[in-house]
C-alpha angles and dihedrals in degrees: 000000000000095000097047085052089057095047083047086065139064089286091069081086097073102046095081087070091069091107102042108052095160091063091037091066088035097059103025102033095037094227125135108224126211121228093258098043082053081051084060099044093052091050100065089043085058107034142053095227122016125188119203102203099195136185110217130302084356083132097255085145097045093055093041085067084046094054085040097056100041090051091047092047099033098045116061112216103022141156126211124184120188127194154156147196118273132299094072089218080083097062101039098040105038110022099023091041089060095046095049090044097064091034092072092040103062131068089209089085106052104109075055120116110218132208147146113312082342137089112190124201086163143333095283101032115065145108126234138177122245123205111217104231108231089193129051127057138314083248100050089042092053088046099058086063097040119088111045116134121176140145088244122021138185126187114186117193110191112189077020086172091064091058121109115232092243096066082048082051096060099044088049084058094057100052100057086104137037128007098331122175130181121199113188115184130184155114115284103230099142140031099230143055127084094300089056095050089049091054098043087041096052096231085125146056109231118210114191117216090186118170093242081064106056116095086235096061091038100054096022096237142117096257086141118038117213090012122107118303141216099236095050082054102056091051096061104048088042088053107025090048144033136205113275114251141226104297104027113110103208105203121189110262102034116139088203091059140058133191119218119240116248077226088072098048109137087010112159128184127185125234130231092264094049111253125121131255111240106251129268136252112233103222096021130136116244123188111220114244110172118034093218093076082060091067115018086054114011092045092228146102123288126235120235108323111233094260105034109133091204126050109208078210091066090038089056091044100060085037081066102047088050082051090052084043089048096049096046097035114023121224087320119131129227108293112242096018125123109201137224121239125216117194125202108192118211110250100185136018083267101055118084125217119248138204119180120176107203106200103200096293101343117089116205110222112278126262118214146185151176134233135072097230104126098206097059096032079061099044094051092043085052102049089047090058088059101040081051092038087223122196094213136001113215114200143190109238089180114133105317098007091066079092102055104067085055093037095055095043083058093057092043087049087049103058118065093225109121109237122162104207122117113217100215125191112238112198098198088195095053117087139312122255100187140043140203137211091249087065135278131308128248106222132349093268087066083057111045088047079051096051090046077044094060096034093062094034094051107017109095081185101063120117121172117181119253113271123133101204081066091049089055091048091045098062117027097083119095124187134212131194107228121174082348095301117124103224127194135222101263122252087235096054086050091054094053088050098045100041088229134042120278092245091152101055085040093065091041097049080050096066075073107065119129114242087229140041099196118121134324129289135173134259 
């Protein structure tokens, strides 16, 4: 009743653009839209979710408040919501600022009640903007996002990359009905998180704002002033990549590899010190040398940064080989091995704790848990040793998990069940017991992530089983070699990447561990 009321007013009018959004925001937003941000627009009149995987100042943000504001006007009834990742400068400067520009620029809102983050057309047909908590739990964040219900209903996700699953959780729990539309934006800068999984896992269309593609870059003129220029173009790919040489074999497709644009052809830039790039080549092949041009200009990921420890190639290899192990043996584990077992102990409410049994080359699936409380942290470790009849249990005795190794020593000691294992406390942060010919390592914890590096690099044996939280956590840390000394991405600055704490690959880099922390020896 209410719907046919509203088609039955001046709004009636707008409903006819439902299917072209593109001249919606043309005629009635006064924008002038480029190919590919029609290509966008069309996409989420298509498709239920829709990522926009963008190089930089390509107008991602611009199109997404156009989509914004032609679902809101074209669709009675609806609900937008409109976020971005923390800060919340990101949403009230950048996506916001948009959406508020071209709201006061239009005649086609003003029946509209504006506020603060919010435009209303009715009680039940606004849109509004969502801050992203970066504190509180997985569960409160989920829950902002859970619980919207609309005939017609738009989620926008700007830095879509920076946004933790469980916020994705909670809107794909809202479009399970109705006319439902998701629309992820962000810059591609590694390949992992929730956006890179949508998209692997083809639950997305991608649509690729790359710089080749803007009418700036193209002509050569300012048709769009403040977005990406030519001239900015031409200095990163003269400087963040070089020509192939005699011998290298470019094949499309390659991440590793570009292929300069016949429109280029002759480009110069000049340096900050004034001097002038040599000129392309349009047609010819570039190796990529800094990953930053990737994503800042060809709008995708980037392959292995220089100094990333893990390599996701080597991680989805070894995912493969545990796949070939499943299919001709089961779930059964190698025959006459006893495993190690590596322990993560929960530190906070929000970490998990994690077992992992490495067999030789061959990793169990993991068993996890949650809870801080040491005694029955240790008795479940413990048990787990004997059902697995482990030959060593590895764990962290870092803060709260100083008390496991001697907790679970206590249970073993209790039953009267004979089990040869040892439980031994592993402090990550104390020294180092190996080096390498690359230097020497800071604390045992840069030891123990370089001897998982070199297993999976080396191993042809190593078969890890298929999870892609541990392939995150896997390979988001990088190294550097400072004074000599081989340092480690930190686990807090993990954390802060990952939204959560590595507790996977933590259990895994534990199996690991040396017996014995006396003295140095070489690898």
């Amino acid at each position: 009743m209410r719907l046919r009321a509203l088609e039955e007013t001046p709004a009636k009018q707008f409903v006819r653009y439902q299917d072209a959004p593109a001249e919606f925001i043309e005629e009635h937003l006064g924008c002038t839209l480029t190919e590919p941000q029609k290509l966008v627009c069309e996409a989420v009149r298509d498709y239920p979710v829709t990522v926009v995987q963008s190089a930089n100042a390509v107008g991602k943000t611009h199109a997404a408040a156009g989509v914004a504001l032609w679902f809101l006007r074209a669709f009675p009834l609806s609900k937008v919501i409109a976020a971005a990742a923390p800060p919340l400068e990101n949403l009230e400067r950048l996506l916001w600022g948009e959406i508020e520009g071209r709201l006061n620029q239009t005649a086609s809102f003003k029946d509209a009640a504006a506020g603060y983050l919010r435009v209303e057309l009715g009680p039940e047909w606004w849109l509004v903007g969502r801050a992203i908590p970066s504190s509180g739990t997985p569960a409160q964040r989920e829950a902002k996002f859970s619980g919207l219900h609309a005939p017609y209903l738009l989620f926008i996700v700007d830095e879509g990359d920076a946004v933790p699953d469980e916020v994705y959780r909670g809107i794909e729990s809202c479009l399970s009905g109705g006319h439902g539309r998701l629309l992820v934006m962000f810059n591609p800068r590694a390949a992992q998180g929730p956006v890179y999984h949508m998209i692997q896992s083809g639950q997305a269309h991608v649509v690729t704002l790359d710089a080749f593609s803007h009418p700036n870059v193209i002509t050569g003129a300012d048709v769009i002033p403040g977005a990406v220029t030519r001239e900015a173009t031409v200095l990163r790919l003269s400087e963040w990549s070089r020509p192939a040489v005699a011998g290298e074999t470019p094949r499309p497709g390659d991440v590793e590899w570009l292929q300069v644009p016949e429109f280029l052809e002759n480009a110069t830039a000049t340096r900050k010190d004034g001097t002038l790039t040599p000129p392309l080549v349009g047609g010819q092949w570039r190796k990529v040398t800094n990953p930053a041009l990737s994503y800042m200009v060809l709008a995708r990921f980037p392959g292995q940064a220089e100094n990333q420890l893990i390599n996701r190639a080597w991680v989805e290899a070894a995912q493969q080989r545990w796949r070939v192990w499943q299919q001709n043996h089961g779930d059964k584990s190698p025959q006459g091995i006893r495993p190690i077992h590596g322990q993560d102990v929960a530190e906070f409410g929000v970490d998990r704790n994690v077992a992992c049994f490495r067999y030789g080359g061959w990793v169990a699936p993991f068993e996890v848990w949650n809870g801080v409380d040491v005694l029955v942290t240790s008795d479940r470790a413990a048990d787990l040793a004997r059902e697995r009849n482990a030959l060593r249990s590895m764990v962290d005795a870092t803060g709260i998990g100083a008390g496991v190794a001697p907790g679970m020593i206590r249970r073993w000691m209790s039953n009267p069940q004979a089990y040869e294992g040892m439980a031994l406390a592993i402090h990550v942060g104390g020294a180092p017991t190996q080096t390498v010919e690359e230097g020497a390592f800071g604390t045992l914890r840069d030891q123990l992530w370089w001897r998982c590096r070199e297993w999976l690099r080396t191993d042809a044996a190593a078969m890890l089983p298929p999870d892609e939280a541990l392939v995150d956590e896997l390979c988001a840390p990088m190294y550097q070699v400072q004074n000599g000394k081989i340092k480690v991405t930190s686990k807090d600055v993990l954390k802060e990447s990952l939204r959560r704490s590595p507790d996977l690959a933590d259990a895994l880099c534990l199996t690991f561990a040396p017996e014995s922390t006396v003295g140095i020896r070489k690898l």
